[in-house]
Phi, psi and omega in degrees: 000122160273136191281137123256157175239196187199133166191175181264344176233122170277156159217147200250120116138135198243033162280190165288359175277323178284341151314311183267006157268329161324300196293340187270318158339290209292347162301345185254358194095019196255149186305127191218163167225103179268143175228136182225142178263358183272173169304138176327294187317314185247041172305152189067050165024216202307322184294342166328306210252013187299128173279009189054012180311169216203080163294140147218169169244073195106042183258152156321321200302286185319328158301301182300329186260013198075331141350114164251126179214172199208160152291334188287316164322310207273322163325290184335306188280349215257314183279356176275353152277277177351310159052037163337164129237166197315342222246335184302019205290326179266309176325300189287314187268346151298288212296320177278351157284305188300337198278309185287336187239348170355286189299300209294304195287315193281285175322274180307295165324291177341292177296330156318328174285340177135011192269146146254150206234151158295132220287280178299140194269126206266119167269149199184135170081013174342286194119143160259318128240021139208212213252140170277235157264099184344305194239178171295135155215008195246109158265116156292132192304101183311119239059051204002204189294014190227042132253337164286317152290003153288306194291348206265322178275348138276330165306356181258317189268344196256043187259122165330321185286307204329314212279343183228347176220035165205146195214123171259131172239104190275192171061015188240131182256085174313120165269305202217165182258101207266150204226094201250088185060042185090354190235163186248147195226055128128211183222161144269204196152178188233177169236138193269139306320314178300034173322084186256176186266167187204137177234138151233168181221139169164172243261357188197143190232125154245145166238130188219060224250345188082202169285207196216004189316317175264032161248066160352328192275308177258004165299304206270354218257310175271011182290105184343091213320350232239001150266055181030228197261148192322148143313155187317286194283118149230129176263147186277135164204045168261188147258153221288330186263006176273116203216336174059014153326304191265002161289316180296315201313317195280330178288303179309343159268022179096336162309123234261149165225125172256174159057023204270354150318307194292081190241161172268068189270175188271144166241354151195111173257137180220153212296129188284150193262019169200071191285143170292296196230209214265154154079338219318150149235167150246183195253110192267153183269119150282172189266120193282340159304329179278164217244111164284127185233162167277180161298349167267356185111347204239170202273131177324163164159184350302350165247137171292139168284141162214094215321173166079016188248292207214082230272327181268026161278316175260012154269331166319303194297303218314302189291009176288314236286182174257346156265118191268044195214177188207163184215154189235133176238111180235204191227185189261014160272335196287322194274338172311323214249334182251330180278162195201171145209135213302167182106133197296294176319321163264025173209066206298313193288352149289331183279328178264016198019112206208062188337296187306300181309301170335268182342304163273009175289306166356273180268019138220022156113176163231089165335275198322278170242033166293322195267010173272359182279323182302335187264283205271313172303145188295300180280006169270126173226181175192141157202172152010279180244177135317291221295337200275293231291300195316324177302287199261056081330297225256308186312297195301317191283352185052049175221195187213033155333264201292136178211138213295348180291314141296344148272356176263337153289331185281307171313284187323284189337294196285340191302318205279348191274318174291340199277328204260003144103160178340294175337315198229023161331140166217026168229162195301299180311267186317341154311302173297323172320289200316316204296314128005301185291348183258031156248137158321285173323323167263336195302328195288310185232063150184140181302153164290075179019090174282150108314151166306318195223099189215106209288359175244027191245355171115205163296159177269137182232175186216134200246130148269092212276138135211182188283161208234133198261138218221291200221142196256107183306310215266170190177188158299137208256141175227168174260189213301325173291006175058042144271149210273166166242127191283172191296355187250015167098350169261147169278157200280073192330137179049027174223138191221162173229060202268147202056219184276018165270305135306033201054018187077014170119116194063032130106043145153083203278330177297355210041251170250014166216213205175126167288341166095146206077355183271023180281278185267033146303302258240330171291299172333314199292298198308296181337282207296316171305294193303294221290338151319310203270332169273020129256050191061014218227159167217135166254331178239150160231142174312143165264000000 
């Protein structure tokens, strides 16, 4: 026996893009059914586990703090990662509507709903050898992502309409899309556990279902050719339901999905020490003080890796290597002062906006979880000396890889640079450090050109990294109302597309890289667009 349902408007996926097009749906009076396949407890999917960053362009944060930023500047910036090619026309006309309405459509709606952003503005993506991001652009949600999907999802259910015109449904697995005299009316499916059957139907369908980041099979199946072949290890940093299931669903209906090479991994993910679901990893901030090594021990270069400048470069090196992980090697003032992970879960005193818990963190480090990564995680080791750390490098890699010649070289070299005082840096990593250390945002957490082997500076610890598979660039591809478009470029009656299933809008608006915070903008955005245009509304007009 099969359930049917009915509305006038369906959304297949109960993240946030499909929450904030619902919630504008019920603004408009429209009838709405969401079907989500996760558990109650975690409606608004991956911004649940979000550290919550944010592009804008041009906000009161960024004024207040002096920062000048313009849309035409961030466009710039935005295509000089993007790397567009000809063939790009709705992904380049997403990315300049997401660079101009971020703030008027995103930002300002946000605060409206009750969100706040942290008074600094998070510099990220600079660029390396061409321009990131010019200025600071990335705001955290105070309270991370998971206070942003807590306001967004009571602003869905305690919504005047919720009691008569919305209906949730967990636990429902969408297989296919039905398509009834050319247009599509809605979906089938099974209900998780009892996988029994289920149909809905209605006059207009969105999907939002995320990326394909936690199917592994097809992170390696889509992997970017031009990093040769997958790594051995891709740590899960998705959510367990990003699956690209409904990416195959839309193709099987003529629909058109690009661009799913373009995905966006981590280059250091490390084994979550209390996984959730097959693979888990987090995402680690690395620490810009510490020494990025291959696998063999020996330190990147000619240019060093260092986090906030250019994260697909250095997914770039990691995969040059013939073992595809990488080790950071510091001490335990440098992890007091530096270390971080991305996510709402690591970082309680922001998720429970918690000023004072801030503060000290600030200012004596977060103890609390350098050392459970240290106790618990699998890839942290520590000693003394070298010659100890490199012995349980190679114990934990079960090889005999890292050799001790190459961390003791690497080590003397930045140790010996640091010894001859500022005046006569000659090396890239400190040059960048000093450049980090003149912004505000950063000087408060990254050391004063540490040495490595500094006998008052604690244990040595040494992090094993791999790449981490995270956000699917490329997607179902749509036009500016996030109606999906079929392979010959017409849209598609009654089928819409939102989010990271749509590449965040025209099925891959970063192109092959990404200033980073455009995520959940880019959910926000999409969201608030489709629930205009299926009500007759334009929220944006092209630009």
């Amino acid at each position: 026996m099969s359930t049917k349902y009915q509305s006038e408007v369906l959304i297949v996926g109960g993240g946030i893009a499909g929450i904030t097009a619902a919630i504008e749906l019920l603004n408009f009076g429209k009838k709405v059914l969401i079907l989500d396949r996760d558990e109650e407890a975690n409606f608004g999917g991956l911004a649940r586990e979000s550290f919550g960053g944010m592009f804008f362009v041009d906000t009161p944060h960024q004024r207040k703090s002096g920062i000048k930023d313009n849309p035409e500047l961030a466009f710039e910036d935005w295509c000089s990662v993007a790397q567009f090619g000809k063939e790009d026309v709705w992904p380049k006309k997403w990315a300049k509507t997401y660079v101009y309405q971020s703030t008027p459509k995103v930002y300002h709606w946000l605060r409206k709903q009750g969100i706040s952003f942290f008074p600094v503005v998070h510099w990220v993506e600079r660029g390396l050898f061409t321009p990131g991001n010019s200025v600071p652009r990335f705001h955290m949600v105070w309270g991370t992502g998971l206070e942003l999907t807590n306001v967004l999802v009571n602003r869905l259910l305690k919504h005047d309409k919720a009691a008569t015109h919305l209906t949730v449904k967990f636990k429902h697995k969408v297989e296919d899309i039905t398509i009834t005299n050319g247009k599509v009316t809605g979906v089938t499916g099974v209900v998780e556990p009892e996988q029994t059957r289920f149909s809905a139907t209605a006059n207009q369908t969105i999907i939002a279902t995320g990326g394909m980041g936690g199917n592994l099979q097809k992170v390696r199946e889509n992997w970017y050719k031009p990093w040769g072949t997958p790594p051995e290890t891709i740590l899960n940093g998705a959510h367990k339901f990003a699956l690209g299931d409904m990416h195959d669903a839309v193709a099987k209906a003529k629909g058109a999905v690009t661009h799913l090479d373009k995905n966006w991994p981590y280059a250091a993910g490390v084994h979550h020490p209390r996984p959730k679901r097959e693979g888990h990893g987090l995402s680690l901030v690395p620490p810009k003080s510490a020494l990025w090594l291959d696998y063999t021990g020996k330190r990147f270069g000619p240019i060093p890796l260092i986090t906030a400048f250019d994260t697909r470069y250095t997914v770039e090196q990691i995969c040059k290597q013939e073992k595809k992980y990488s080790w950071q090697i510091l001490n335990m003032k440098i992890a007091y002062k530096e270390f971080a992970i991305s996510g709402a879960e690591s970082n309680k005193a922001m998720r429970d906006k918690s000023w004072l818990g801030f503060l000290k963190t600030i200012l004596f480090g977060n103890k609390e979880l350098v050392h459970d990564m240290i106790d618990n995680c699998m890839d942290f080791v520590t000693a003394d000396t070298l010659d100890e750390l490199v012995s349980k490098m190679n114990a934990l890699a079960g090889t005999d890889d890292v050799k001790l010649k190459h961390v003791t070289d690497a080590v003397k070299k930045y140790d010996d640079q640091i010894s001859r005082g500022p005046k006569f840096y000659n090396d890239d990593q400190l040059r960048r450090i000093a450049h980090t250390r003149r912004y505000k945002g950063d000087k408060v957490r990254t050391c004063k050109f540490q040495k490595i082997l500094d006998p008052k500076a604690g244990k040595l610890i040494a992090i094993r990294e791999f790449i981490l598979s995270r956000k699917t660039l490329g997607g179902i591809q749509t036009n500016l109302d996030c109606q999906v478009l079929d392979t010959q470029g017409n849209a598609m009656e009654g089928l819409w597309a939102v989010g990271e299933v749509a590449g965040f809008g025209g099925g891959g608006m970063h192109g092959i890289g990404t200033l980073e915070g455009t995520f959940l903008g880019g959910c926000v955005l999409t969201g608030r667009v489709a629930g205009h245009a299926i009500a007759g509304k334009k929220l944006i007009e092209e630009n």
